[in-house]
DRENVOVO-255832 format. One record per residue (C-alpha): chain; x, y, z; residue in three letters; residue number from 1. Coordinates in pm, whole numbers, padded with zeros to 5 digits. Layout:
<rs>
[r A [X Y Z] ALA NUM],
...
</rs>
This chain:
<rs>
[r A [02411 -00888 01647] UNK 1],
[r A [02464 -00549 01743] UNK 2],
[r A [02338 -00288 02010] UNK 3],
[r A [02381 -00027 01780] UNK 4],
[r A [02236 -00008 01441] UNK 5],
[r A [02184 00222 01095] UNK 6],
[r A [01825 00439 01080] UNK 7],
[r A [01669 00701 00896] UNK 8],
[r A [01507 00932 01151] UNK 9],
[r A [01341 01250 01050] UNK 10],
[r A [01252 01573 01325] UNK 11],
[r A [01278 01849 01491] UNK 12],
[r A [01604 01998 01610] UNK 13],
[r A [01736 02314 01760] UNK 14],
[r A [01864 02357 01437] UNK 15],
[r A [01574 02267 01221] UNK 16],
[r A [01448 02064 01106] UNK 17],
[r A [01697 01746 00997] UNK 18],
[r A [01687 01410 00809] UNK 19],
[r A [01913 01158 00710] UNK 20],
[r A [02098 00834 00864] UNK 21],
[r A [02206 00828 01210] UNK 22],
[r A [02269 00516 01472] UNK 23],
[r A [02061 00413 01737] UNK 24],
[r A [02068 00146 01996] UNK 25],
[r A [01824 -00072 02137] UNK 26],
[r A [01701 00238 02398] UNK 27],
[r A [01604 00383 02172] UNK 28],
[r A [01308 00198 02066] UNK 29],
[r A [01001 00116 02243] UNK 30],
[r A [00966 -00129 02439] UNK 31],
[r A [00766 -00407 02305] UNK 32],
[r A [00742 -00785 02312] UNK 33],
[r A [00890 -00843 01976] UNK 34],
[r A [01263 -00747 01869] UNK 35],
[r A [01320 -00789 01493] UNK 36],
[r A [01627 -00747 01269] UNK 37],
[r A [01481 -00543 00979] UNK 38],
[r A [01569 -00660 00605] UNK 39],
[r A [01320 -00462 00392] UNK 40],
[r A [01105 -00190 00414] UNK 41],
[r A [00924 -00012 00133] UNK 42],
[r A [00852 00391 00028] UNK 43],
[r A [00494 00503 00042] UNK 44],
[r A [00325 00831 00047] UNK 45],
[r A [00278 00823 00393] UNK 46],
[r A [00619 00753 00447] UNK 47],
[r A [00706 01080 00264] UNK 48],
[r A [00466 01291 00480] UNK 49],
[r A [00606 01153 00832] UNK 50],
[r A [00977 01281 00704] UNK 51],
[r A [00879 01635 00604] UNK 52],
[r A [00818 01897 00807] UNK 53],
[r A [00451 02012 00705] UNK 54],
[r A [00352 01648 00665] UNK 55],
[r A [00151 01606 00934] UNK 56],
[r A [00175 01263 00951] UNK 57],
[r A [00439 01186 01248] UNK 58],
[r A [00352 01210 01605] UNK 59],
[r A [00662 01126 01769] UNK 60],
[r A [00962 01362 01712] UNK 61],
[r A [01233 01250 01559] UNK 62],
[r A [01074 00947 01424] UNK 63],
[r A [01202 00638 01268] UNK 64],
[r A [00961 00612 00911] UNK 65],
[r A [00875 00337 00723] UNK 66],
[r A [00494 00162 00722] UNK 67],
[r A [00593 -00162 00623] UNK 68],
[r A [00906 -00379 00744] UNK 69],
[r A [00983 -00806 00735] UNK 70],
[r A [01289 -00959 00874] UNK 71],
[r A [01401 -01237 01131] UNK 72],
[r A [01305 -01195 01479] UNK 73],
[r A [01601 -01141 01729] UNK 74],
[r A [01377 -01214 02022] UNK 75],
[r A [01065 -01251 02158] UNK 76],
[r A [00833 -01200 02484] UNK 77],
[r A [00570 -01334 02327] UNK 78],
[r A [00359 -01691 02302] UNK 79],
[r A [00403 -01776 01922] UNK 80],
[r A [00718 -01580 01818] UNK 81],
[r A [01054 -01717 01821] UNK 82],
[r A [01384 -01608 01787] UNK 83],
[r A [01433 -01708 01398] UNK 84],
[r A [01082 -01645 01275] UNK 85],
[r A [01004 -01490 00913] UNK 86],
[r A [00770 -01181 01022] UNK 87],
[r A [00660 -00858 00851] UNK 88],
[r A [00444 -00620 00965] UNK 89],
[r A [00287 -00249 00860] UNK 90],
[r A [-00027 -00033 00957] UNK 91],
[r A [-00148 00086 01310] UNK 92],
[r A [00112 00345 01432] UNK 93],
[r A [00415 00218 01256] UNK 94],
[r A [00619 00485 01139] UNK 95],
[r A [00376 00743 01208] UNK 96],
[r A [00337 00772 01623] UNK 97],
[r A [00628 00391 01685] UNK 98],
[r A [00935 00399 01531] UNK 99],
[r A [00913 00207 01158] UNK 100],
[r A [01096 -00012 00893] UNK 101],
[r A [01374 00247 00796] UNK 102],
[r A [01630 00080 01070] UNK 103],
[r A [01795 -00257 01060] UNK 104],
[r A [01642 -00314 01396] UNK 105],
[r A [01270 -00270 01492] UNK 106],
[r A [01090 -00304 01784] UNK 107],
[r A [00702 -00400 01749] UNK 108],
[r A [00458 -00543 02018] UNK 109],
[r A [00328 -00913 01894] UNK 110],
[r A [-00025 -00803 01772] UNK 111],
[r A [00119 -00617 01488] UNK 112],
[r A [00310 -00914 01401] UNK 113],
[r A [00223 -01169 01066] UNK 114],
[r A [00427 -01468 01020] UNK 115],
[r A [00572 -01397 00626] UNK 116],
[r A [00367 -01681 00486] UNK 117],
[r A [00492 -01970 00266] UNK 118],
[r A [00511 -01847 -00115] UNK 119],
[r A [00664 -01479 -00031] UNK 120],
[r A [01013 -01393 00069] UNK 121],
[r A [01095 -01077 00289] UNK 122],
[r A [01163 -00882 -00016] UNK 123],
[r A [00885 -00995 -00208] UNK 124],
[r A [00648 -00913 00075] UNK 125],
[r A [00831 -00543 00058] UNK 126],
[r A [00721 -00505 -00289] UNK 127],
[r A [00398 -00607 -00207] UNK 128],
[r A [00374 -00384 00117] UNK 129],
[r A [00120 -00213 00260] UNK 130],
[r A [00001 -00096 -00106] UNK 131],
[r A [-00052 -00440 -00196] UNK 132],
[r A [-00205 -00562 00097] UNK 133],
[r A [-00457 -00185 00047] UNK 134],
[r A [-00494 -00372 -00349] UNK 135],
[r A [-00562 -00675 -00197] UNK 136],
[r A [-00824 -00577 00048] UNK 137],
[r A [-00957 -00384 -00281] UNK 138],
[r A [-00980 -00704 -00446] UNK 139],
[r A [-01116 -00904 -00182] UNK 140],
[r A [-01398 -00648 -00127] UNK 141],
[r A [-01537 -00740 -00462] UNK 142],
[r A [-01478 -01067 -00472] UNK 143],
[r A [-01710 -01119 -00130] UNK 144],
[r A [-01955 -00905 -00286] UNK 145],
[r A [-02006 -01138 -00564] UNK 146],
[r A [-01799 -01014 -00857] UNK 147],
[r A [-01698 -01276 -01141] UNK 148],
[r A [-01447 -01285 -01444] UNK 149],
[r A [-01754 -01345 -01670] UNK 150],
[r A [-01924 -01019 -01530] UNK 151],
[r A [-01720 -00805 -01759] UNK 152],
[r A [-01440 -00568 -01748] UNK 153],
[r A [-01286 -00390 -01393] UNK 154],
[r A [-01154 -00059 -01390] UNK 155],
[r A [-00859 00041 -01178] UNK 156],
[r A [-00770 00403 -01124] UNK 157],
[r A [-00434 00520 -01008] UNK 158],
[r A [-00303 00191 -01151] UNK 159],
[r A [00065 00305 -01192] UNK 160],
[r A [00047 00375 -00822] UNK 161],
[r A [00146 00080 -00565] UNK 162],
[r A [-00213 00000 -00477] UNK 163],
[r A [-00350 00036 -00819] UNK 164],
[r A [-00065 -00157 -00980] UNK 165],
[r A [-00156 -00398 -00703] UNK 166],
[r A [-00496 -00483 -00763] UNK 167],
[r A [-00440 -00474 -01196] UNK 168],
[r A [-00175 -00775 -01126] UNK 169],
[r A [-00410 -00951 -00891] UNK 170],
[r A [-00757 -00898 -01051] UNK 171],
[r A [-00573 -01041 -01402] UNK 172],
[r A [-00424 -01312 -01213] UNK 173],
[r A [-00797 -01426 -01111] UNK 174],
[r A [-00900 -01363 -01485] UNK 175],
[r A [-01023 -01096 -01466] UNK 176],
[r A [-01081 -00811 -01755] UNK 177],
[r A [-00836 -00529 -01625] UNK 178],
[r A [-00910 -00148 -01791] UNK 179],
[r A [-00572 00030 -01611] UNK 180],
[r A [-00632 00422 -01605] UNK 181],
[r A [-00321 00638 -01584] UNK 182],
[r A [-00254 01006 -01629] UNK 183],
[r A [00113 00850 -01770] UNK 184],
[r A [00125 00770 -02126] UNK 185],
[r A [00458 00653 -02126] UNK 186],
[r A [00325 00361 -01817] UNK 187],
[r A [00079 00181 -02079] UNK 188],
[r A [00328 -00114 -02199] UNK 189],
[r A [00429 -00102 -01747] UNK 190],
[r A [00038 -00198 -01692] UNK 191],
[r A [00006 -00446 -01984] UNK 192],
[r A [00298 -00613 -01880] UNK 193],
[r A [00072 -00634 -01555] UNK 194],
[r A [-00210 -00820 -01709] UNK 195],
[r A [-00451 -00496 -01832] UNK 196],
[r A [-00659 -00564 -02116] UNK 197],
[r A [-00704 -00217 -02175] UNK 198],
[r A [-00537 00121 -02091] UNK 199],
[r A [-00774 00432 -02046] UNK 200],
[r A [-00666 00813 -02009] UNK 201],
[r A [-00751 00900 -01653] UNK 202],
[r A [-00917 01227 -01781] UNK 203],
[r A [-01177 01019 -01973] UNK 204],
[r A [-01304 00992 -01554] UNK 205],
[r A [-01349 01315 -01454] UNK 206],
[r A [-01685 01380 -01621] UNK 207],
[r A [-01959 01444 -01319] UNK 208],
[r A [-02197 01711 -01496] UNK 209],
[r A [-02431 01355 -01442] UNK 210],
[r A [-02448 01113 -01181] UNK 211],
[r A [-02616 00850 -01369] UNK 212],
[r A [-02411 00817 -01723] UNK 213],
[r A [-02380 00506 -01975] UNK 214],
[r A [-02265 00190 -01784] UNK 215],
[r A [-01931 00030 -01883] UNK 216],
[r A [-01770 -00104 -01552] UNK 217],
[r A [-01863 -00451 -01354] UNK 218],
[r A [-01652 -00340 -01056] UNK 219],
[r A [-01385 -00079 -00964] UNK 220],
[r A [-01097 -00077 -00747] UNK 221],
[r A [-01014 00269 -00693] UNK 222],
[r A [-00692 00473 -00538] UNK 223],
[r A [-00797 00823 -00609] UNK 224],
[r A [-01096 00982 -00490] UNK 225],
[r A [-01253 01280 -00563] UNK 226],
[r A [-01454 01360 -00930] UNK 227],
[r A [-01268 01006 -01054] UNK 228],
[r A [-01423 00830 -00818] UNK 229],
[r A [-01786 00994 -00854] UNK 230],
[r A [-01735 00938 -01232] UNK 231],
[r A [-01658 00545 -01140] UNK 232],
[r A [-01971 00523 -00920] UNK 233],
[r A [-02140 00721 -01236] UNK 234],
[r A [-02052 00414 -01497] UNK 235],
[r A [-02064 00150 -01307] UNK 236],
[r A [-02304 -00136 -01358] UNK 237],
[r A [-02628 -00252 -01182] UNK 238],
[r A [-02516 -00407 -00838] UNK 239],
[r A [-02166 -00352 -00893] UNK 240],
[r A [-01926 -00216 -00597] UNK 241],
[r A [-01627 00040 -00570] UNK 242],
[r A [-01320 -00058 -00356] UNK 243],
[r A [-01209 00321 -00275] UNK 244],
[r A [-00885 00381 -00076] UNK 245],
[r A [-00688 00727 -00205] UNK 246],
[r A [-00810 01077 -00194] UNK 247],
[r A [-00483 01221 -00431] UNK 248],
[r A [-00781 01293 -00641] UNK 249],
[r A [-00953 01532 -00351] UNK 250],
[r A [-01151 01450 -00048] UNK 251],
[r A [-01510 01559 -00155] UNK 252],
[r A [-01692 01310 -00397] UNK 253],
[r A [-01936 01563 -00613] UNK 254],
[r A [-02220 01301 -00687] UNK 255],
[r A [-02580 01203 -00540] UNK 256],
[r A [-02767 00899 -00372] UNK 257],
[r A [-02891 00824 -00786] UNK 258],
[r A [-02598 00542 -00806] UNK 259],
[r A [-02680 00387 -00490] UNK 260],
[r A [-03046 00369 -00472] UNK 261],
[r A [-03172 00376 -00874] UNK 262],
[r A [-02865 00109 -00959] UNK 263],
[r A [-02772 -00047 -00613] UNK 264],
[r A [-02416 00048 -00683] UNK 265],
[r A [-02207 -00041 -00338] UNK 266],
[r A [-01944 00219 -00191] UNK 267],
[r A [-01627 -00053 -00006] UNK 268],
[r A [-01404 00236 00235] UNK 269],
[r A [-01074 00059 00243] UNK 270],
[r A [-00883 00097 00542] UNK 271],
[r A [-00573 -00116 00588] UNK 272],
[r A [-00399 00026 00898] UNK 273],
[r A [-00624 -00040 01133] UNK 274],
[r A [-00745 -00403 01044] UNK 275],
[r A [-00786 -00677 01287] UNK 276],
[r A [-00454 -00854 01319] UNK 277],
[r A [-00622 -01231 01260] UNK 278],
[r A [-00796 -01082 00925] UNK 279],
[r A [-00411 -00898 00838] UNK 280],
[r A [-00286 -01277 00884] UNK 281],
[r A [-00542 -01468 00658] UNK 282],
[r A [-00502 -01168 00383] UNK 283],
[r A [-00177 -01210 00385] UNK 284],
[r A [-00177 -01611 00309] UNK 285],
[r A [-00399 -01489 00037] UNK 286],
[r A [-00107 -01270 -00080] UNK 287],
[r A [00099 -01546 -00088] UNK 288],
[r A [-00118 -01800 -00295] UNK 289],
[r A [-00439 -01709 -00495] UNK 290],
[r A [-00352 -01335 -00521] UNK 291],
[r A [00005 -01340 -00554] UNK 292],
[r A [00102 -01010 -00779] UNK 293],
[r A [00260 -01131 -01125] UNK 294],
[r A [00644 -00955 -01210] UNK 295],
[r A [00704 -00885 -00788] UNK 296],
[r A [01085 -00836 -00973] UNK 297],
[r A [00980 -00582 -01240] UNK 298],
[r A [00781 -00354 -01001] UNK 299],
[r A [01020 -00296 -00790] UNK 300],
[r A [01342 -00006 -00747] UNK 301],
[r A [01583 -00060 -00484] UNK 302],
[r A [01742 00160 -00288] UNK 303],
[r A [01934 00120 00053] UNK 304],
[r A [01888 00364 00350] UNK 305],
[r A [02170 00616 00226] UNK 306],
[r A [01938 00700 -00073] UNK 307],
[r A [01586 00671 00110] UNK 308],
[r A [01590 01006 00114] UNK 309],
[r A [01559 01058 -00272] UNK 310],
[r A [01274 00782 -00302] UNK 311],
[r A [01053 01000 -00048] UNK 312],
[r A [01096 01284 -00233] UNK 313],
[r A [01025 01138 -00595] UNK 314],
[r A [00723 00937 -00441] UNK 315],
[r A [00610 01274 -00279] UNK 316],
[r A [00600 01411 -00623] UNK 317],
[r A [00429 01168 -00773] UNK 318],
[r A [00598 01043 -01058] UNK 319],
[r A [00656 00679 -00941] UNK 320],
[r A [00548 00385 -01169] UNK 321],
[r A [00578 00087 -00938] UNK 322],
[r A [00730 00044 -00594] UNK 323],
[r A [01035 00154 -00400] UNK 324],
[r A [01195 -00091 -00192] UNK 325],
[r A [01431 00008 00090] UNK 326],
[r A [01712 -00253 00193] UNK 327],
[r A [01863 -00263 00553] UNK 328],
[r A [02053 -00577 00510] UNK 329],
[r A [02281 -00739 00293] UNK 330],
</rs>
């Protein structure tokens, strides 16, 4: 164990703005309860907007990126964490206003901490990250409401994307009847390889000239917002719900109150940075058992911190299928 370790930072200089791989030490982190040695991180879109200039993401200049991280714990202030403990953690300010997972050393106070359950190792839990755990949450959301394999089929939009490709492997893992929409022909054998019973166009879901059009979906878990997700609300069936959590698709959702109030349709808002560290915990063990993704392996692209850099740019263009995964260690 070092003082001085590898990170990606991203920021301001006098020069520019700059990012790349530097060193830090330990001073250079904040000072919370809970020292870990990082192992993996993952690449998300956020992550991409907190190491460009016009993201507007970061709030802390230069800042360490990276949303998600699990490792070992070095040491520890706090009741319940021990030197040696599994841990990951994501969400609340991490990598956007407290330094992230893209350094082999992180520095996090304990209520942002989960133990890395039994059933997922630190990389697995990487590929999952906080795109799974947004899919998960998705899934959970219609679960509680009351949503069955025998109700019929579940859409999921976005589903090449981390959250969408998510929720398809969980929801078919449960049983469920998956329809996988994708603007990428060429990710169609990706998503049955996932468990998706059915692959549909994503610009068969843009039609809003109606807000009340032929039913055809028990549930939806949706990552894109905007006219795809008032065409979901549009088709879905009696009573069923929406898990919405992306707004790639646009922030204004061109419908009406008809869905909600002439077929009880239910709206879920999915926000997975800010929940309650005891319900993070318990979703997690859930990650780990019942709604453990199928083919972690075959989701996932590694890269190590020397070639973050291209990762954040090809996931801020869009044309991932899958998950990144960013190695500190090893």
């Amino acid at each position: 164990m070092t003082d001085s370790f590898a990170a990606f930072t991203a920021g301001k200089t006098d020069d520019g703005f700059r990012r790349g791989v530097t060193q830090l030490t330990l001073a250079d982190l904040p000072d919370d309860d809970v020292v870990v040695d990082v192992e993996w991180s993952s690449v998300n879109y956020k992550d991409h907007l907190a190491s460009t200039e016009k993201g507007r993401v970061a709030r802390i200049s230069p800042i360490v990126p990276g949303i998600d991280l699990a490792g070992t714990v070095r040491s520890s202030d706090a009741a319940g964490i021990a030197a040696g403990d599994a841990v990951l953690a994501h969400g609340y300010d991490l990598g956007v206003a407290h330094h992230g997972g893209y350094a082999q050393v992180a520095r996090v106070p304990a209520g942002w901490v989960v133990p890395l359950p039994e059933g997922l190792t630190a990389r697995e839990a990487m590929v999952v990250g906080t795109a799974g755990y947004t899919g998960a949450l998705s899934v959970l959301a219609l679960l509680e409401h009351g949503l069955t394999p025998d109700a019929g089929t579940v859409l999921v939009t976005g589903a090449t994307g981390g959250v969408g490709s998510m929720a398809v492997s969980m929801l078919a893992g449960l049983g469920f009847a998956v329809a996988a929409s994708t603007g990428k022909p060429d990710g169609a054998p990706f998503l049955r390889g996932l468990g998706a019973t059915e692959v549909v166009d994503r610009d068969e879901l843009t039609d809003t000239s109606k807000p009340l059009q032929p039913v055809r979906w028990a549930g939806a878990v949706d990552a894109v917002g905007g006219s795809t997700l008032a065409h979901v609300l549009a088709t879905l069936a009696p009573g069923a719900a929406v898990a919405a959590s992306g707004n790639v698709g646009g922030a204004e959702l061109p419908t009406t109150v008809l869905p909600f109030i002439l077929r009880g349709v239910t709206l879920f808002g999915i926000d997975s940075a800010g929940t309650a560290i005891d319900r993070r915990r318990e979703v997690w063990r859930r990650i780990a058992t019942d709604l453990k993704p199928v083919g972690l392996d075959a989701m996932a692209q590694v890269v190590d911190l020397a070639h973050v850099e291209g990762a954040l740019d090809q996931i801020g263009r869009g044309g991932v299928t899958g998950r990144y995964v960013v190695q500190l260690r090893g």
